[in-house]
N, C-alpha and C positions, 0 to 999 in steps of 0.2 A: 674434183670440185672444191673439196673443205679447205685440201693444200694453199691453195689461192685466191679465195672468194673475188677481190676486187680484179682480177684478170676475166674467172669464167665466167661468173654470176654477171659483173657489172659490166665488164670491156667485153670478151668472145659472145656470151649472151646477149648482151646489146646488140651485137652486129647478128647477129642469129635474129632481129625482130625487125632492127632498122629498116633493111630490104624488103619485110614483107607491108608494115603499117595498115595491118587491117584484115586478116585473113585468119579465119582459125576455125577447127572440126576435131571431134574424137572419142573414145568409146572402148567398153573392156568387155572382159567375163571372167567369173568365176562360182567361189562359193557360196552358195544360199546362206541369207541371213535374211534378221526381221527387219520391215520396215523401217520409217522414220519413224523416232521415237519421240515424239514433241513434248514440249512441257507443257502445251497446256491438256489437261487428259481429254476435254471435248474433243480437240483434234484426232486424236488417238484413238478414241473410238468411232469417229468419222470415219476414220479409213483403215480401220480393222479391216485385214483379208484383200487388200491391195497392194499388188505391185509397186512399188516409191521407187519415182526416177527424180535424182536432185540433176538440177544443173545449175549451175555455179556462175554466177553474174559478176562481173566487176568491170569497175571502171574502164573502159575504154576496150570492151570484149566486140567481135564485131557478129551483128544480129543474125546475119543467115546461118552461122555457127551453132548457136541455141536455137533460132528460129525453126530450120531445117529438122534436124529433127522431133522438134515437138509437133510439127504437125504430124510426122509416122505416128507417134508414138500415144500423145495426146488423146487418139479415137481405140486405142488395141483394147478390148476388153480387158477389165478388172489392171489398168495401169492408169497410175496416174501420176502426171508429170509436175513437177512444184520447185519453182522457180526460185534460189538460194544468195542471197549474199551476205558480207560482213553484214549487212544491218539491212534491216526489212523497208521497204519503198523504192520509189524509183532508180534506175543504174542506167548510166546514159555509155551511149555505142561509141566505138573509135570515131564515127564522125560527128560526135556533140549534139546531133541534131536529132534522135529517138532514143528515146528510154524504155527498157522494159522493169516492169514493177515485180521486186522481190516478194516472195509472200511471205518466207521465211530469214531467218537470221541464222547464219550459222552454228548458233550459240546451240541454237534450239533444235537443228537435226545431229542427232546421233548418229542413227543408221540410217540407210539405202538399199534398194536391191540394184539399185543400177544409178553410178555417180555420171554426170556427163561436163567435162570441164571443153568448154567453146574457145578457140583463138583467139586473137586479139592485135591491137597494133603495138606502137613502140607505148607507148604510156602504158597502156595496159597488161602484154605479155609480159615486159621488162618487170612492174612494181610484182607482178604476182610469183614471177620466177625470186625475185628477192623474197617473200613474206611467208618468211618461216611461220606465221601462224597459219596461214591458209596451207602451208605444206603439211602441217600439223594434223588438220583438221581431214585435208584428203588422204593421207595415212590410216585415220582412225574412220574412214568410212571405208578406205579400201579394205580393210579387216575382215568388213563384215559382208561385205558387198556381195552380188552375184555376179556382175560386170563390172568395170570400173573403164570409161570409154573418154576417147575425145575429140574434138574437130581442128585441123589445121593445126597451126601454135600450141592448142591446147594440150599437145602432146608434148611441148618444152616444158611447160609447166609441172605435168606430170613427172617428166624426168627431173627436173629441179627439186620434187616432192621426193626424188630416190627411186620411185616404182619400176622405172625401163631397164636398170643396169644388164648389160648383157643382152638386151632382149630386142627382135627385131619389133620394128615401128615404123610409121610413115609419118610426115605433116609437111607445110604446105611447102611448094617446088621453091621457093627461094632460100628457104631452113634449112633443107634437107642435112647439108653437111655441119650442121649444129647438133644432130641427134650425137653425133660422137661424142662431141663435149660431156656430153650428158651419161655416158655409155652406152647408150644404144648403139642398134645395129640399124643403118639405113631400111630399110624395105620399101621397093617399089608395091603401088597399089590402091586402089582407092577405101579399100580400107586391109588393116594387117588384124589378123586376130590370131593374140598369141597366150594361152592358158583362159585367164579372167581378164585380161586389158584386149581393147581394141581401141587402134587409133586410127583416123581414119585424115584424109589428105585436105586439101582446100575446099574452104566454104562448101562446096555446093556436093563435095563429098561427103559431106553429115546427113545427106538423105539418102545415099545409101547405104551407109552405115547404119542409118535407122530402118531403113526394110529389111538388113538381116537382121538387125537387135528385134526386129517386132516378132518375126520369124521365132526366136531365140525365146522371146517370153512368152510366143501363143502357139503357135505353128504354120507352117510357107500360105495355106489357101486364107490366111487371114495378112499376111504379108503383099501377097500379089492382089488383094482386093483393095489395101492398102495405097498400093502405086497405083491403082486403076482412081482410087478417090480423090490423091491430088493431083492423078493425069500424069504423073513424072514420065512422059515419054520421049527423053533428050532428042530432039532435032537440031542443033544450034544452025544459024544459019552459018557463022565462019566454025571452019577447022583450025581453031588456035588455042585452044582450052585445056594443052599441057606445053611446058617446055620442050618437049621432045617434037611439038607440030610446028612451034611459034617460032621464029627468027631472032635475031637479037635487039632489034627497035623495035619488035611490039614488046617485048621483055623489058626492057629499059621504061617505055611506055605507061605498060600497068603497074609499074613500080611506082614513075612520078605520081601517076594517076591517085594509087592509094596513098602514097607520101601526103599529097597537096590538100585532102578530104581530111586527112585525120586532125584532131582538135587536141 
């Protein structure tokens, strides 16, 4: 990657986003550490003796990524999920048209027990796989982390931060042969958990990555009560919801699809 940034970073990463435009999920594990450490101390003692899950907002990330899991995770006793970007206020989706509101700044969290970086389209995976500060920042929360996870893309990103080398991972079916670049190792899956990272495949794979993360911070009968609360019981009506089902026009299809939506 250092050898040639304007090849992998800007050109091969590029093309690792361009194909997907709007897709991202992901998710880790590891070593216990203390919460968010916020500056200002009221916060701080607000949420003494709680679980801190960040997830990581930016421009053009797409919502069911973050979304997905914070409803698992949102209701798991003594966890609480707090929504993180370069700057505190709203951060608008790959399609321009919803924002979800930061609470925090990244300035301002320290630490994490559980970081969760969401997917995104070409605006938004691309700028973040570039910005060495935000690489910066998920470094020094992976340190301290319990998990360190991500949805779809968000797992490029990760690798761009340096965390995957070597190490197997999934994100979403159009990326797939991007993990290399990065040094990871492919893995099929909906979600890969390998030490303290878990990365987990497209969009709608970040909910179940979040029923085992809930599993992981409480235990399975507060996990499976979990899926019964928001009903997660997959019936789709078509069988086309991996590459391995779908053909090559519906492939080409949900590619325009997400190309044409993204802003």
């Amino acid at each position: 990657m250092e050898a040639d940034p304007g090849r992998t970073r800007r050109g091969v990463l590029r093309g690792a986003v361009t194909g997907v435009l709007g897709a991202g999920v992901a998710v880790a594990a590891g070593a216990s550490g203390p919460a968010f450490a916020a500056v200002r101390e009221e916060d701080a003692g607000a949420r003494a003796g709680r679980l801190r899950v960040a997830v990581l907002l930016y421009d053009g990330f797409t919502a069911l990524d973050a979304v997905g899991p914070y409803e698992v995770l949102c209701r798991v006793p003594g966890v609480r999920v707090t929504m993180v970007a370069r700057e505190r206020g709203p951060v608008r989706t790959d399609t321009g048209e919803l924002a979800l509101v930061a609470e925090c700044a990244m300035r301002d969290v320290r630490r994490a027990d559980v970081l969760l970086v969401p997917g995104g389209g070409e605006r938004g995976t691309v700028a973040m796989m570039e910005d060495t500060v935000v690489h910066e920042w998920i470094r020094r929360i992976h340190r301290d982390s319990v998990w360190t996870t991500s949805v779809c893309t968000g797992s490029l990103i990760l690798g761009a931060a340096g965390l995957l080398r070597g190490l197997p991972a999934t994100t979403y079916w159009a990326s797939r042969p991007y993990l290399k670049e990065l040094g990871a190792i492919y893995t099929p899956g909906r979600f890969v958990e390998t030490g303290k990272i878990i990365t987990a495949a497209g969009v709608s794979a970040g909910i179940d990555m979040g029923l085992h993360l809930a599993a992981r911070l409480s235990d399975e009968d507060v996990a499976r009560a979990m899926q019964l609360a928001v009903e997660y019981d997959p019936d789709p009506p078509y069988d086309a919801g991996s590459p391995e089902k779908a053909d090559e026009a519906t492939e080409a299809l949900a590619l325009k699809l997400l190309a044409d939506a993204a802003r």
